[in-house]
C-alpha positions in Angstrom: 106.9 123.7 116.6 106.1 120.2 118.0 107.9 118.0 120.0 108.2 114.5 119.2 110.4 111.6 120.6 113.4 109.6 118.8 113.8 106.9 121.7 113.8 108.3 125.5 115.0 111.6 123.3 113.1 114.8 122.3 112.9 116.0 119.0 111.5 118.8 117.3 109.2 119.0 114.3 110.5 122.2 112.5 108.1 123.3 110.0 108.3 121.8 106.5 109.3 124.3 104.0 107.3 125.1 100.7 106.5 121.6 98.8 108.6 120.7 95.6 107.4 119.0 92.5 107.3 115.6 94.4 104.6 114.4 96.4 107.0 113.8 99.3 109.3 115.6 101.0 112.4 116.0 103.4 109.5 116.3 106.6 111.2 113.6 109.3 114.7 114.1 107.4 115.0 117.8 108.5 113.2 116.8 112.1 116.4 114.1 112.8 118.8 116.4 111.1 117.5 119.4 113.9 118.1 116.3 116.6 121.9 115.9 115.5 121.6 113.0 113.4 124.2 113.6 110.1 123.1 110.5 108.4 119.8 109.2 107.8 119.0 105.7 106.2 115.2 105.4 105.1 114.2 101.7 104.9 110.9 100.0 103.9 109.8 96.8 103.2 107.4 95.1 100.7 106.1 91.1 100.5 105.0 91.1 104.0 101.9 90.4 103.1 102.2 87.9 100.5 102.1 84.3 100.6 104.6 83.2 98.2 108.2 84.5 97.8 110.4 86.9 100.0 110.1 89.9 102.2 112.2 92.4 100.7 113.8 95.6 102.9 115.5 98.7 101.0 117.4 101.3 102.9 118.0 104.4 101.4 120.2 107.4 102.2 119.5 110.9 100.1 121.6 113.2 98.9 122.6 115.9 101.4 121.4 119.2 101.1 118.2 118.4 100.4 118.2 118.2 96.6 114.7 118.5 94.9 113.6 114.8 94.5 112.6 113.2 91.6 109.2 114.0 90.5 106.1 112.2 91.7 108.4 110.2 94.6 105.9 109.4 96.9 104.7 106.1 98.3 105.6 102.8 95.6 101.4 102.1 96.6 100.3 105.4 95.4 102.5 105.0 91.8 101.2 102.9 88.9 103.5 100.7 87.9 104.7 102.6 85.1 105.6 105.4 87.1 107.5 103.2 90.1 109.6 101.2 87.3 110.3 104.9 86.0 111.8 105.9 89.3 113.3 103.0 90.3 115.8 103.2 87.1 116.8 106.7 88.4 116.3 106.7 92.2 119.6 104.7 92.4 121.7 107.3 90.4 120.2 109.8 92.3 120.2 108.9 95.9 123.4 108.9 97.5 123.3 105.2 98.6 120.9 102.2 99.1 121.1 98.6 99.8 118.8 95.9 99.6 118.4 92.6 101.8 115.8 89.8 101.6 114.8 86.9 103.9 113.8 83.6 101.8 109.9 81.9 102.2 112.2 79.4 104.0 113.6 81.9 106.2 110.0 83.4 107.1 108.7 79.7 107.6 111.6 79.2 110.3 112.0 82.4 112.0 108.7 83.9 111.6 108.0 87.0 110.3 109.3 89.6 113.0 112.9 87.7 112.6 112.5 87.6 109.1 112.0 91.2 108.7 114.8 92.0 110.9 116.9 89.6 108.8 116.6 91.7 105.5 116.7 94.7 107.1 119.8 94.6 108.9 120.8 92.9 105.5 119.9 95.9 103.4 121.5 98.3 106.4 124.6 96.2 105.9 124.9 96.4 102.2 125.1 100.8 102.6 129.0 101.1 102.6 128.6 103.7 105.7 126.9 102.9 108.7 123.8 105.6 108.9 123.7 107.7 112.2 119.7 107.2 112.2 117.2 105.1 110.8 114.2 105.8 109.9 111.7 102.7 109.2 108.4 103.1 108.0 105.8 101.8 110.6 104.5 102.2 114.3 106.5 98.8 114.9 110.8 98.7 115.7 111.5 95.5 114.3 114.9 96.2 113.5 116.5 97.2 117.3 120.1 97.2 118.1 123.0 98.1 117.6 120.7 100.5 114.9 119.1 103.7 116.1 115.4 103.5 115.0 112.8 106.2 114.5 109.6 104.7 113.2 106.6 107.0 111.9 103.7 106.2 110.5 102.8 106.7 106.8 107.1 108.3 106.8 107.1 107.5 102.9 104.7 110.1 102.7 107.0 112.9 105.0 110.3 111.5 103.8 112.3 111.0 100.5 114.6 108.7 101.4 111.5 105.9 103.0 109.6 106.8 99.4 113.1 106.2 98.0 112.9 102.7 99.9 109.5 102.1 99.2 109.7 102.4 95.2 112.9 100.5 95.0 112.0 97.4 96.9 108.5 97.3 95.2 109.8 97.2 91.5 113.3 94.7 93.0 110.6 92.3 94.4 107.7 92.8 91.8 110.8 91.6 89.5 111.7 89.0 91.0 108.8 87.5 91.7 107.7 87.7 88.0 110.9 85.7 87.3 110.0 83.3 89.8 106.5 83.0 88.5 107.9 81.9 84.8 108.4 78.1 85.6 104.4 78.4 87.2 102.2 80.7 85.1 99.0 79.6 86.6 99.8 81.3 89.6 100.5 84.6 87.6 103.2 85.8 90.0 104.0 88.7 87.5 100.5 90.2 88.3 100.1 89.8 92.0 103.8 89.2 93.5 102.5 86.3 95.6 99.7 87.7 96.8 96.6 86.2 97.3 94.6 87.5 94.1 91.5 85.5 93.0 93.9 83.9 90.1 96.5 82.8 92.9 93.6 80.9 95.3 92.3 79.1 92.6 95.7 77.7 91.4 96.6 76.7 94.8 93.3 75.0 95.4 94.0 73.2 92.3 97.4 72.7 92.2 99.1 73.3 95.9 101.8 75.3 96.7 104.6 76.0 94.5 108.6 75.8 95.7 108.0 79.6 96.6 105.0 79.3 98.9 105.7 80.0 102.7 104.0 77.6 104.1 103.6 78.4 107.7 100.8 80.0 106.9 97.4 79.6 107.8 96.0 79.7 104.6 96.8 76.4 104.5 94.8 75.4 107.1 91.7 76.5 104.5 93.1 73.7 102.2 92.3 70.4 102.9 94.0 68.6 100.7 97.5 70.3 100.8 97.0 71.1 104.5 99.6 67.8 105.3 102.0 70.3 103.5 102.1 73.1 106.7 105.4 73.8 108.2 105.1 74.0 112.3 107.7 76.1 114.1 107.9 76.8 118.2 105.5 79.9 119.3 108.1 83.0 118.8 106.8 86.1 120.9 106.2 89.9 119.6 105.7 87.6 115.4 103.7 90.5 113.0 100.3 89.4 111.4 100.6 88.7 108.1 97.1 90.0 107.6 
């Protein structure tokens, strides 16, 4: 057994039993669960990345008794597209409760995007109708704090259901949304990269400038001359996440 932290507190890996059809299992679930924690919300985030559109958090708590999971639930990044738009029309029947919470391009311009990530997450933790007595974020990096209890672990939506859970469920909801989003401006071809910056995306920018959904505190701006008179300044905000 190893011994791992969960704040100032110890926790003890217990070993993970024989592997199901999915790719992921119940790992760091059964590791809190040994460590007293009853309730476990898993929460990821997608869009961080991006330059147009939202960052989107899900929070996801699994069934208990550690039900065999859908199959192929693994990390939204390792699924094609078919398979995560598959999942994410039965993860919500199957999971015994998840929210969702978003912080606007406006929002991320303002706050930056540590805030802005803390924002949809506590959003998302809010929507689940009871309060979780754990969660688990995917990450080295606690940007959600108090009053929540964090555990973050590195690659968890590869050890744990309910962070694939999140991970697959945010990635289609945004994916979606941003496709919408994208209708009234196909140049940028939103429903292909999300608002990310894909060679189709630069070059409509360059040409074009930023759409309603660009956040544009960026500094990809600043590699734009001519829309550069566009950038959005905000006050130096400690402890703010690369985008990169």
């Amino acid at each position: 057994m190893e011994q791992l932290t969960f704040g100032d507190e110890p926790v003890t890996r217990v070993s993970r039993p024989a592997d199901t059809a999915a790719a992921t299992g119940y790992e760091i679930e059964r590791e809190l669960a040994a460590a007293g924690m009853t309730t476990i919300a898993g929460v990821d985030e997608v869009g961080r990345g991006a330059w147009a559109g939202p960052v989107v958090v899900c929070a996801v708590v699994a069934r208990p008794g550690y039900p065999v999971p859908p199959e192929y639930l693994t990390d939204s990044k390792k699924l094609t597209a078919k398979r995560r738009q598959v999942l994410a029309r039965e993860l919500p029947g199957w999971v015994a409760a998840h929210g969702i919470g978003a912080a606007t391009h406006e929002e991320i311009d303002a706050l930056g995007m540590t805030a802005a990530l803390r924002t949809a997450a506590c959003r998302a933790l809010d929507a689940l109708a009871d309060k979780p007595a754990a969660v688990l974020l995917d990450g080295s990096h606690d940007y959600i704090g108090r009053p929540w209890r964090v555990r973050t672990a590195v690659k968890a939506d590869l050890r744990s259901v309910s962070v694939a859970a999140a991970s697959v469920i945010a990635k289609v909801y945004r994916d979606q949304l941003m496709a919408e989003l994208g209708e009234a401006h196909p140049e940028f071809a939103f429903g292909e990269n999300a608002g990310y910056p894909s060679p189709v995306h630069q070059d409509a920018l360059a040409r074009l400038g930023p759409t309603p959904y660009h956040r544009l505190s960026w500094s990809y701006l600043d590699g734009l001359p001519q829309w550069r008179h566009l950038k959005k300044h905000r006050p130096d905000v400690g402890g703010q996440l690369s985008f990169l």
